[in-house]
C-alpha positions in Angstrom: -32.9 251.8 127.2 -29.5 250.9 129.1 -30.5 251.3 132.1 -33.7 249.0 131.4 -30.6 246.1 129.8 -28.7 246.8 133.1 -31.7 245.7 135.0 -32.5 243.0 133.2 -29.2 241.5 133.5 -29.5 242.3 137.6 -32.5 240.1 137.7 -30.9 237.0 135.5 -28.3 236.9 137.5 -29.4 235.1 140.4 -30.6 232.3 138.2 -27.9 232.3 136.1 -25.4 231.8 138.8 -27.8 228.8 140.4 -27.5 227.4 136.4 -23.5 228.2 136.6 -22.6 226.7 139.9 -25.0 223.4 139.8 -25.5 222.7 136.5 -21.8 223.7 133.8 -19.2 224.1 136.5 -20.4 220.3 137.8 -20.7 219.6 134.1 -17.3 220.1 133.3 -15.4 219.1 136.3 -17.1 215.9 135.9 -15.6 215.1 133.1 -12.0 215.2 135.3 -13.3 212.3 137.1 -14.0 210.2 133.9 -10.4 210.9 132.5 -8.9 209.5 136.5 -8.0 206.4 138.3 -10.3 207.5 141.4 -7.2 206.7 143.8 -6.2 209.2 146.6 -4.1 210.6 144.1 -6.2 210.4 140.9 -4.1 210.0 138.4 -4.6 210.7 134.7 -5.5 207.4 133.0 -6.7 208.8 129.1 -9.6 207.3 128.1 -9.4 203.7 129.6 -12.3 204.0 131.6 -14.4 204.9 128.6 -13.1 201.4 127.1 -13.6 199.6 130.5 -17.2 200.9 130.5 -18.0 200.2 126.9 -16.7 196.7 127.4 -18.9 196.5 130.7 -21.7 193.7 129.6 -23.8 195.3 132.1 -23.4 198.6 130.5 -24.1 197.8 127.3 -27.6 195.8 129.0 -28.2 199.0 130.5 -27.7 201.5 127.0 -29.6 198.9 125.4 -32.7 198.7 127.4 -32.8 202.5 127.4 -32.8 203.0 124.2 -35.0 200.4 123.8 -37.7 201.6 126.2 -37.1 205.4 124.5 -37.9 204.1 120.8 -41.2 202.5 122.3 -42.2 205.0 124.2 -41.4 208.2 122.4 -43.6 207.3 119.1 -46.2 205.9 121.2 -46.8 209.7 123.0 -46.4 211.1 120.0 -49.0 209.7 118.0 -51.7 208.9 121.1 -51.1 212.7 121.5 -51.8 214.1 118.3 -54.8 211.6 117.5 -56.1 213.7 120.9 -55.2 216.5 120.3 -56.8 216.5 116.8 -60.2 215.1 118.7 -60.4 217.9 121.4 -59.6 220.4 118.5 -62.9 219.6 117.3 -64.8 220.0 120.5 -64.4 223.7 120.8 -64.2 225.3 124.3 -65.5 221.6 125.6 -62.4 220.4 125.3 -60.5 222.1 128.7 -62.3 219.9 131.1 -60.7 216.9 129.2 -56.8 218.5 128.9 -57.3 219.2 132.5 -57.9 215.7 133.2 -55.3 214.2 131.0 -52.6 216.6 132.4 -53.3 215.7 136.0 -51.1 212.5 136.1 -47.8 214.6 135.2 -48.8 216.7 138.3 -48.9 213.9 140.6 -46.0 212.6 142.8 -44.7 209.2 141.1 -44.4 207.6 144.5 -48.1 207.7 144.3 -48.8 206.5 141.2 -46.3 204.2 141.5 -48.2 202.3 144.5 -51.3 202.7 142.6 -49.8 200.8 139.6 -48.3 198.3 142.0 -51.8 197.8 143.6 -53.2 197.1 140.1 -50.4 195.0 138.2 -49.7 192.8 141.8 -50.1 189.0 141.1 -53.4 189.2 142.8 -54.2 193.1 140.9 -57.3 194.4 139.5 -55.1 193.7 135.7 -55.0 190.0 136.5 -58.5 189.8 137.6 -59.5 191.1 134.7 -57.8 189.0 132.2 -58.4 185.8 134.1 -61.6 186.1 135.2 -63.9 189.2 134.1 -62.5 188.4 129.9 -62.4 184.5 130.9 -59.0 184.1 129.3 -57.9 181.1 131.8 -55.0 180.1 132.8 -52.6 180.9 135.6 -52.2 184.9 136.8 -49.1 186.6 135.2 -46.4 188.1 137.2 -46.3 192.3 135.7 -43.9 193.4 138.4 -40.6 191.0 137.2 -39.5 189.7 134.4 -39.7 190.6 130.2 -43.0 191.7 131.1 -42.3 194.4 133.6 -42.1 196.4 130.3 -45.8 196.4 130.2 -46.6 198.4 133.5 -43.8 200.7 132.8 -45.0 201.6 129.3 -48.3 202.3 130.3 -47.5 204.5 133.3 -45.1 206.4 131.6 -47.9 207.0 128.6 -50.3 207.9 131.4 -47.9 210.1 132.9 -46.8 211.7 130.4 -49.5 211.9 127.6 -51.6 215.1 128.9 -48.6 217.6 128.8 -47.8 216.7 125.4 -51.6 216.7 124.0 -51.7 220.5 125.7 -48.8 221.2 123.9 -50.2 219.8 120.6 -54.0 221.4 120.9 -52.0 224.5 121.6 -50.4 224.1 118.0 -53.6 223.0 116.2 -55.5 226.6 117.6 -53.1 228.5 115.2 -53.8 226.2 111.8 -56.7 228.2 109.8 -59.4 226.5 109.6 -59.5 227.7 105.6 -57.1 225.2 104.7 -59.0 221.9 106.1 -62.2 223.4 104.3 -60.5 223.8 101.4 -58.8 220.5 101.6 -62.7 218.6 102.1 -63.5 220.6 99.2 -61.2 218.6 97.2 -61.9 215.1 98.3 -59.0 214.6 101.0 -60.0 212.6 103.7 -58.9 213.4 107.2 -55.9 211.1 107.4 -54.5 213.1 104.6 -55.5 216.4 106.1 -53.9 215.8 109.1 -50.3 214.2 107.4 -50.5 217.1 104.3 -51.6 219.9 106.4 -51.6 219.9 109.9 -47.6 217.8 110.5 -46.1 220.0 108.2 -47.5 223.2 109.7 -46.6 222.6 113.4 -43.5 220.6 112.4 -41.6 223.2 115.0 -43.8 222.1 117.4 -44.6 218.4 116.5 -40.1 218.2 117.0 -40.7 219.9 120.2 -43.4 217.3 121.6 -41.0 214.2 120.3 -37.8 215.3 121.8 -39.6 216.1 124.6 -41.3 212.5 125.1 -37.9 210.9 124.1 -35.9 213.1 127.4 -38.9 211.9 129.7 -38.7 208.3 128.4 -34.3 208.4 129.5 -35.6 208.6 133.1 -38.0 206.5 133.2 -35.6 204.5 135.5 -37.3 206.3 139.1 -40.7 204.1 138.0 -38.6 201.1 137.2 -36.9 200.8 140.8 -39.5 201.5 142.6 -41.4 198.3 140.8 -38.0 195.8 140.5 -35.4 197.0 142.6 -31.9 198.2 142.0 -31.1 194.6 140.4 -34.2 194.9 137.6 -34.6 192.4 134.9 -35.4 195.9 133.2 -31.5 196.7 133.6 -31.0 200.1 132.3 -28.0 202.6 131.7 -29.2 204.5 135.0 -29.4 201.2 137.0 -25.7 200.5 136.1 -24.7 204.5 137.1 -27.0 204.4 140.3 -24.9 200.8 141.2 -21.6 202.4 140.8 -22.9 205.6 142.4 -23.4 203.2 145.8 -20.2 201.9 145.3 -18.3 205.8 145.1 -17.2 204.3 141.8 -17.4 207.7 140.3 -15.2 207.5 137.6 -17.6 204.9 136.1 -20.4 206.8 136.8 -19.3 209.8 135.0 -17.4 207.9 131.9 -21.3 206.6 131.7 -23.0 209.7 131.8 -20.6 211.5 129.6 -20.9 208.4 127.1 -25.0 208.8 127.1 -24.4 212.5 127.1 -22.4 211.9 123.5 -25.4 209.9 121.9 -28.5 211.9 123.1 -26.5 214.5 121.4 -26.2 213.0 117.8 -29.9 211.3 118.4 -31.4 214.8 118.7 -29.0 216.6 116.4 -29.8 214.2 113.7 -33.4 214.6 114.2 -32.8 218.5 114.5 -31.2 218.5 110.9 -34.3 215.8 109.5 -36.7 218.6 111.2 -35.1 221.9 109.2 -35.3 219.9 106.1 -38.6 219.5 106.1 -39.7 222.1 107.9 -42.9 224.6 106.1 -42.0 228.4 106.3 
């Protein structure tokens, strides 16, 4: 039995000490650089460059259009996904060919799909043709790629990105639900709306929390998609456009007073919504 434990640990370690030296040690050090000057000697300055970057207009942009982009985008998966999921549950053993197909966007590169979506959101795209010509809508051609409506391409790639992984997660869920309690539940009159809200969310609440925090980390770096469409300068300024600027500019105590700041809020977002989740959690 000990020697199995001894073996065990042998194994972990290797991983465990990639997790120690590039993830915790360069998560703690880091924190030395928010709390200095950045001169050659690096003095201790408190907390100032916390209030610096909190009173950075640019920084507050930035935290504002991320969590922006996050409350869109998280609720969107999560409900497109479960509405599928819930459809594929009913197809039985015909439902793999479409979870394959869903789930094959997350396994593409972005730099692919990214000049894919330029292709089809350009000013002279397959979306604009569409709207203008094949639906007869008139008018001139919008511009997707700048501008308050860069949000729409973004949106939609990060939805068909990320949808398929979090409909496999869901149909995944669903297969454990017995059937009994949806016959029993038709028996009585309940439609499937209420099925799905009275039985099926509070079942797989564990994993239905799991799918939405999920969807709301992926929709934090969404900011890869958004420079390769608008640049480094985007009119869809977010919080890691301003640490990516200073980054370039070996401003790292900014860059780290930044991410520490984020770091702080992801952490009351999600432990708020871990608390909601026990409370109303089915045993």
């Amino acid at each position: 039995m000990f020697t199995r434990k001894r073996m065990l640990a042998l194994f972990l370690l290797p991983g465990l000490a990639g997790l120690l030296v590039f993830y915790l040690i360069p998560f703690v050090y880091g924190f030395y650089f928010s709390v200095t000057d950045g001169t050659r000697l690096n003095e201790y300055v408190g907390f100032s460059n916390y209030l610096k970057v909190w009173q950075n207009p640019m920084f507050q942009q930035g935290l504002l259009t991320t969590m922006e982009l996050s409350l869109l985008c998280a609720p969107i998966i999560f409900v497109l996904a479960f509405a599928i999921a819930g459809m594929l549950r009913s197809l039985g053993q015909g439902s793999t060919f479409y979870r394959n197909a869903l789930l094959l966007p997350y396994l593409m590169p972005s730099s692919a799909m990214i000049l894919i979506w330029l292709l089809i959101f350009d000013y002279s795209g397959v979306f604009n043709q569409i709207l203008v010509e094949a639906l007869g809508l008139g008018g001139e051609r919008l511009i997707w790629t700048s501008g308050p409506l860069l949000r729409v391409p973004v949106i939609l790639l990060y939805v068909w990105k990320n949808l398929g992984f979090s409909v496999v997660i869901f149909t995944s869920a669903l297969q454990a639900v017995p059937q009994a309690y949806y016959e029993y539940a038709s028996l009585e009159g309940a439609s499937r709306v209420k099925q799905e809200l009275r039985i099926t969310l509070p079942l797989i609440s564990p994993t239905a929390f799991l799918v939405f925090v999920l969807a709301w980390i992926n929709a934090f770096k969404i900011f890869k998609e958004i420079y390769f469409i608008g640049g480094a300068y985007s009119d869809l300024y977010t919080l890691q456009h301003f640490m990516n600027n200073h980054f370039a500019r070996i401003n790292y105590q900014y860059v780290t007073t930044a991410a520490y700041s984020f770091a702080v809020i992801v952490l009351i977002l999600f432990g708020a919504l871990y608390w909601f989740e026990m409370r109303h959690r089915v045993e």
